[in-house]
C-alpha positions in Angstrom: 5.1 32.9 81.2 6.3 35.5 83.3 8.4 35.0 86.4 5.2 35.3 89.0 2.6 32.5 87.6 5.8 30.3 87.4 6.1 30.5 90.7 2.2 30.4 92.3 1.8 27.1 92.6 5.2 26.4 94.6 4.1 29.0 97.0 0.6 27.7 97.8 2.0 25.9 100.5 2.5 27.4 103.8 5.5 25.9 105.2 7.8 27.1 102.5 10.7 29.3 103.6 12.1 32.5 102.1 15.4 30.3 101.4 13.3 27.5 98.9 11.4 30.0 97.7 15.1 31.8 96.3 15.8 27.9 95.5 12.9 27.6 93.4 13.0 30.9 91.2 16.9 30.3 90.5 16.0 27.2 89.1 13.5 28.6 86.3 16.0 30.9 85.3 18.6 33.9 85.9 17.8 36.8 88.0 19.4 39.8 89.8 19.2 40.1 93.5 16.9 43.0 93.0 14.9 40.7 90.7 14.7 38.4 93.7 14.0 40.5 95.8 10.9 41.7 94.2 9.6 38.4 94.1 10.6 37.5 97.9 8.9 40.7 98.8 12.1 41.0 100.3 15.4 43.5 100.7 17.7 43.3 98.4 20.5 42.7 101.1 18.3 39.9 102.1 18.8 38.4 99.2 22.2 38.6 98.8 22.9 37.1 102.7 20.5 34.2 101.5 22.9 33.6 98.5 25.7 31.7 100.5 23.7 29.7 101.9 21.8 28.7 99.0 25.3 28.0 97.5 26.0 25.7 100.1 22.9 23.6 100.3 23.1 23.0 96.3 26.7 21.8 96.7 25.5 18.7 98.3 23.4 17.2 95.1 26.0 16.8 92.2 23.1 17.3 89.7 22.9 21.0 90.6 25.6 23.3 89.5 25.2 27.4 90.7 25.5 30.0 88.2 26.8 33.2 88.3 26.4 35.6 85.4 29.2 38.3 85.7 28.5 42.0 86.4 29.9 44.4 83.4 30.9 47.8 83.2 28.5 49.5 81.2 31.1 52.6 80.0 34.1 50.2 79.4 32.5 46.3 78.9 34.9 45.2 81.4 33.4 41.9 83.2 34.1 40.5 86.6 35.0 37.3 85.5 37.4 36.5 88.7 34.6 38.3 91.6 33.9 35.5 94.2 31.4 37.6 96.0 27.8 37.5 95.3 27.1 41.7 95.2 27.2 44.4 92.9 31.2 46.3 92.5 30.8 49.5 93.3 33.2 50.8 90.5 35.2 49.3 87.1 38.6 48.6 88.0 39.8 49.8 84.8 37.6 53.1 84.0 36.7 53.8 87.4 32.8 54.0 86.2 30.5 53.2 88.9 27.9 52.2 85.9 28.3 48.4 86.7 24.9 46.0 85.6 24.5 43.5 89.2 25.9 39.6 88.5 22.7 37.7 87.7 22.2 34.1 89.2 20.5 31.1 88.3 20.6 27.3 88.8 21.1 24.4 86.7 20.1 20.4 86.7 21.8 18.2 84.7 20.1 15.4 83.2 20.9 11.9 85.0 23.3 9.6 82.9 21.5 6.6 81.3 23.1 3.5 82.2 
């Protein structure tokens, strides 16, 4: 299934907004803000300004955890482990490359507990 026809449906409504449209596509799997931003028919800085927010609206439903895949230097393998912001490092800390791969993003649920 590729990333489009998972989405079609969702988007046959009219009143969905850029912002659960991002919602939706994290939640069927991980993607780059470029990615995204394809699919939004959107910039990629878009994107990335729409991230926060998305953040904060999932932190409200404990089922829903946000994940963040770590950029990596592609000379190096150094990975961003500790980055707290949601764009793509300009260089490697350790090598100075500036070939970094972008963090990738996703969303998870987590089953409810049977009682």
């Amino acid at each position: 299934m590729t990333l489009t026809s998972a989405i079609i449906p969702f988007l046959m409504s009219d009143s969905v907004t850029k912002r659960q449209e991002l919602l939706h596509l994290l939640r069927r799997g991980r993607y780059t803000a470029r990615e995204l931003a394809e699919q939004l028919d959107l910039p990629e800085r878009d994107v990335e300004a729409h991230l926060p927010h998305v953040l904060r609206s999932i932190a409200h439903d404990p089922r829903l955890t946000f994940l963040l895949e770590p950029s990596t230097c592609g000379a190096c393998g150094f990975r961003f482990r500790t980055r707290t912001r949601l764009t793509r490092p300009g260089r490697c800390p350790r090598c100075r490359s500036e070939d970094i791969s972008s963090p990738r993003f996703g969303i998870t649920e987590m089953e409810p507990r049977k009682a």
